[in-house]
TORFI-126102 format. One record per residue: residue number from 1; residue in three letters; z, y, x of N, C-alpha, C, O in turn. Coordinates in steps of 0.05 Angstrom, whole numbers. Each point is the difference from the previous one (the first is absolute). Layout:
% residues N
{NUM 'Ala' {Z Y X} {Z Y X} {Z Y X} {Z Y X}} ...
% end
This chain:
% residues 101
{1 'Unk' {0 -23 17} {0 23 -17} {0 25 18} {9 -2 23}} {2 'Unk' {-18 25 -32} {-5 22 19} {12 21 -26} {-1 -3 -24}} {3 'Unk' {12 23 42} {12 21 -23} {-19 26 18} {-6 2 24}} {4 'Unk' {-1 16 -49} {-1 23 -4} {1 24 -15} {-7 -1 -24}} {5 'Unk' {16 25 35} {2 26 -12} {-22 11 -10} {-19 4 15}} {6 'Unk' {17 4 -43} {-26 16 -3} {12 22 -20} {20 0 -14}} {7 'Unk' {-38 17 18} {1 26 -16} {-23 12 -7} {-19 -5 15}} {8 'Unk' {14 21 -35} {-22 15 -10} {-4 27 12} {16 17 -8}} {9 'Unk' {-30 -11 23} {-1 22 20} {-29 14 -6} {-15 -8 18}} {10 'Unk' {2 25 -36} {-23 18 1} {-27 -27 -11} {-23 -6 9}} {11 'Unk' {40 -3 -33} {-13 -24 -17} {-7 -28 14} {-19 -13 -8}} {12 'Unk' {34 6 28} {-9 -19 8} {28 -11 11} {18 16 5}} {13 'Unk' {-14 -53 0} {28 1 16} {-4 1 21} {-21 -7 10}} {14 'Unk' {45 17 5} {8 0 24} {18 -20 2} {21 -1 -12}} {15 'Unk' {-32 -18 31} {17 -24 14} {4 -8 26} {-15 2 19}} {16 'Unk' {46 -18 -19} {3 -5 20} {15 -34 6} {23 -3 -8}} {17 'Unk' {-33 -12 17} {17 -33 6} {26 7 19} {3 13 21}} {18 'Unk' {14 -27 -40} {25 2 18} {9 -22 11} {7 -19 -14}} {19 'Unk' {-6 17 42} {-4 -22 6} {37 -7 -6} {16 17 -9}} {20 'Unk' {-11 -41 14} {14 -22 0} {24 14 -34} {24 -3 -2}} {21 'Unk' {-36 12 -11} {9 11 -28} {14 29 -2} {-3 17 17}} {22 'Unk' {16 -15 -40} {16 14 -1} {37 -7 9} {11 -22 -2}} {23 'Unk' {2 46 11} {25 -7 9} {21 32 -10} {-2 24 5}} {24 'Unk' {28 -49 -30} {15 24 -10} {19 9 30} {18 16 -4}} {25 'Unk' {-20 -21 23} {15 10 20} {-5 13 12} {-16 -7 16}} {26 'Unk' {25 37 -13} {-15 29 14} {1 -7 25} {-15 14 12}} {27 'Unk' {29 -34 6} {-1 7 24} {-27 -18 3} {-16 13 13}} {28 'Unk' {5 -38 -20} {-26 -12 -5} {-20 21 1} {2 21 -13}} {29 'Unk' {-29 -27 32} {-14 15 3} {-32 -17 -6} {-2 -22 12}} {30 'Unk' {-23 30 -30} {-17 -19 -12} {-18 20 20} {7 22 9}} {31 'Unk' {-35 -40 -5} {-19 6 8} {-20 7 -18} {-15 -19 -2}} {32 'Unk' {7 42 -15} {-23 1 -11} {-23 17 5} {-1 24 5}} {33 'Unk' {-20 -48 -7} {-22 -4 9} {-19 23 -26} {0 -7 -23}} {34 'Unk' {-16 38 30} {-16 -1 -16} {-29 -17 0} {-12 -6 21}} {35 'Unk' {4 0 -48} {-23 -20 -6} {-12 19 -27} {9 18 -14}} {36 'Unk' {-32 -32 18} {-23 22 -15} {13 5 -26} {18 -13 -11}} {37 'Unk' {-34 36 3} {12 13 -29} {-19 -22 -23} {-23 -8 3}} {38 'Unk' {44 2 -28} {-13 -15 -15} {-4 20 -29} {15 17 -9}} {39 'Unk' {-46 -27 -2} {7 20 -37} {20 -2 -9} {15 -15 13}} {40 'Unk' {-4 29 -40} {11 3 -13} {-6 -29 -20} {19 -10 -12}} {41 'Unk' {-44 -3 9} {5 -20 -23} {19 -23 17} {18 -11 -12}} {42 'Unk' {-23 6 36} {23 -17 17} {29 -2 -12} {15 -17 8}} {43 'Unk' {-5 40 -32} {29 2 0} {11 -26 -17} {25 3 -1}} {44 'Unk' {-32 -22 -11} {12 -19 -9} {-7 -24 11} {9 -21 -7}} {45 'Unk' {-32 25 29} {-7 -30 9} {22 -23 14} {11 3 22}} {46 'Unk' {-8 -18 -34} {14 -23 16} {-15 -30 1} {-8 -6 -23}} {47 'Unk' {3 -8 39} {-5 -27 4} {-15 0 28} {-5 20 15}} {48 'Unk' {-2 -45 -11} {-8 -11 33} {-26 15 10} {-20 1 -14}} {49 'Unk' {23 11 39} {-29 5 12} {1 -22 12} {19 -13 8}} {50 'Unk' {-46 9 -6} {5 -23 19} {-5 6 32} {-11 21 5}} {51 'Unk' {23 -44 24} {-4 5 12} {-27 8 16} {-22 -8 -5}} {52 'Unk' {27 22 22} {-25 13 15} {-14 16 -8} {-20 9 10}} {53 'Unk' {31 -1 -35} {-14 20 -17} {24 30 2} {24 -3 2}} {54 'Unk' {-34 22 -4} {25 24 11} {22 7 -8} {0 14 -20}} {55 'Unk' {22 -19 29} {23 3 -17} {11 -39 -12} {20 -7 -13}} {56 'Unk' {-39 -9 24} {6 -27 -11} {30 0 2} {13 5 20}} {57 'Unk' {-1 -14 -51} {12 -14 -5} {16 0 -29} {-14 7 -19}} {58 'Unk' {32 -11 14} {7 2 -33} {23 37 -1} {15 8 17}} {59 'Unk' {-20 1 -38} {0 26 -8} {16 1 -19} {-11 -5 -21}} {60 'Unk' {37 12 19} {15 1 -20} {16 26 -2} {15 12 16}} {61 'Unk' {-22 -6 -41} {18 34 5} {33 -7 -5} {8 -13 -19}} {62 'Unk' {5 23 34} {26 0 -3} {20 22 -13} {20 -3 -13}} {63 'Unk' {-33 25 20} {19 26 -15} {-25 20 0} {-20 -2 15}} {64 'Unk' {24 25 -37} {-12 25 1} {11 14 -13} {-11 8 -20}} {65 'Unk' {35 0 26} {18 25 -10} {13 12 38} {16 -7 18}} {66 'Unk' {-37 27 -23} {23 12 28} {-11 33 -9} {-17 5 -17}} {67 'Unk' {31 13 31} {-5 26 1} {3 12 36} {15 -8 18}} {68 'Unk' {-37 32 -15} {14 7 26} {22 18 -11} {10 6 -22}} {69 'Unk' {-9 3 56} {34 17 0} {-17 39 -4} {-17 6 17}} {70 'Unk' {20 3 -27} {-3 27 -4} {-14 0 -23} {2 -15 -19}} {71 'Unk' {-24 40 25} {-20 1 -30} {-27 4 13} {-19 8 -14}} {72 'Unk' {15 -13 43} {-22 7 6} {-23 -31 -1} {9 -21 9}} {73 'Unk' {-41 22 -24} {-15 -15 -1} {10 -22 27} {13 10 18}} {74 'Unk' {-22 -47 -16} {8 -10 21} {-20 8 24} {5 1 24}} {75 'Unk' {-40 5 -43} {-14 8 22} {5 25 20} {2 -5 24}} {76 'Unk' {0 23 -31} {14 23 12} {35 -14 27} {3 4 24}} {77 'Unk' {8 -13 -37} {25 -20 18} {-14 -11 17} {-1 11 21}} {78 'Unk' {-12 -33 -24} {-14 -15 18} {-19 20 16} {-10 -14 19}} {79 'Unk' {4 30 -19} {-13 8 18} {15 23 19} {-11 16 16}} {80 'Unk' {31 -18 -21} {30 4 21} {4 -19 7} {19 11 -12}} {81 'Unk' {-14 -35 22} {3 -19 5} {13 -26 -9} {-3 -24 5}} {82 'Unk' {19 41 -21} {31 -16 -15} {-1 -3 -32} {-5 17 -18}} {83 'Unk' {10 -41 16} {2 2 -41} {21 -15 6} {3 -19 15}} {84 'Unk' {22 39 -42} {19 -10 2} {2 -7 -28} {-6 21 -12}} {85 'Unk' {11 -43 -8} {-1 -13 -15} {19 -13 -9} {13 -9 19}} {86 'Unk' {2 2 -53} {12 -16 -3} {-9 -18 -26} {-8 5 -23}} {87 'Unk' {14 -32 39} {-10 -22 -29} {32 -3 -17} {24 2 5}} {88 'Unk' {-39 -6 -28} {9 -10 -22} {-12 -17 -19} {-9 6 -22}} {89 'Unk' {10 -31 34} {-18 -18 -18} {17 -21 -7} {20 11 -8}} {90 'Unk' {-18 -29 7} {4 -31 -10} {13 -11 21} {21 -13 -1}} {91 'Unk' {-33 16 20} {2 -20 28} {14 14 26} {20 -9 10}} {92 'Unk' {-29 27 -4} {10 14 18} {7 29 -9} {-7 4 -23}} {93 'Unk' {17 14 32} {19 24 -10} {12 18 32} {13 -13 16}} {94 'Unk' {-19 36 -12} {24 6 16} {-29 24 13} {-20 7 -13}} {95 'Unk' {27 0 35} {-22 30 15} {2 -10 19} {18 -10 12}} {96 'Unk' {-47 12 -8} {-19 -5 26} {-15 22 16} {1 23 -7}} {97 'Unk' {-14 -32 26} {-13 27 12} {-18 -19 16} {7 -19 15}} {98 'Unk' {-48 34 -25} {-11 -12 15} {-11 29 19} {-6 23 -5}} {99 'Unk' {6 -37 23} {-14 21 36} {-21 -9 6} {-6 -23 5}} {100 'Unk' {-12 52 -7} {-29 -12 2} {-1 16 29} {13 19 8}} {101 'Unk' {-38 -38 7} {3 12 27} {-29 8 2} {-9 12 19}} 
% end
């Protein structure tokens, strides 16, 4: 299974693979990888790519309730380097911060 972050950024998502998952422990540090922006009809897809094909493997959405931290658009954030974010979904819960380099 492979996890990633996506967001809707100037009609399209912005994504990123996090490698070895998500972690509720702040001192835990994730590697995420950006990977190409996908449409907007992508937002409910779940089931298997298959391998060798891009992104191969099975696709399951886990949460989509988060907000960032202020009021400014995330595209505008992200292009400061930093989106600071908190989920509230089902599964995972708590504030994160991704660093784009």
């Amino acid at each position: 299974m492979r996890h990633a972050f996506t967001t809707n950024c100037g009609g399209v998502f912005k994504s990123w693979a996090v490698t070895r998952g998500p972690s509720l422990d702040p001192h835990d540090k994730r590697l995420a990888v950006k990977v190409e922006d996908h449409p907007l009809d992508y937002d409910d897809f779940e089931g298997t790519i298959p391998e060798g094909q891009y992104g191969g493997s099975t696709v399951q959405i886990w949460d989509r309730y988060w907000r960032p931290e202020g009021n400014e658009p995330p595209e505008k954030v992200l292009a400061k380097g930093e989106l600071k974010f908190f989920l509230d979904g089902e599964r995972l819960r708590g504030s994160f911060v991704l660093v784009c380099g």
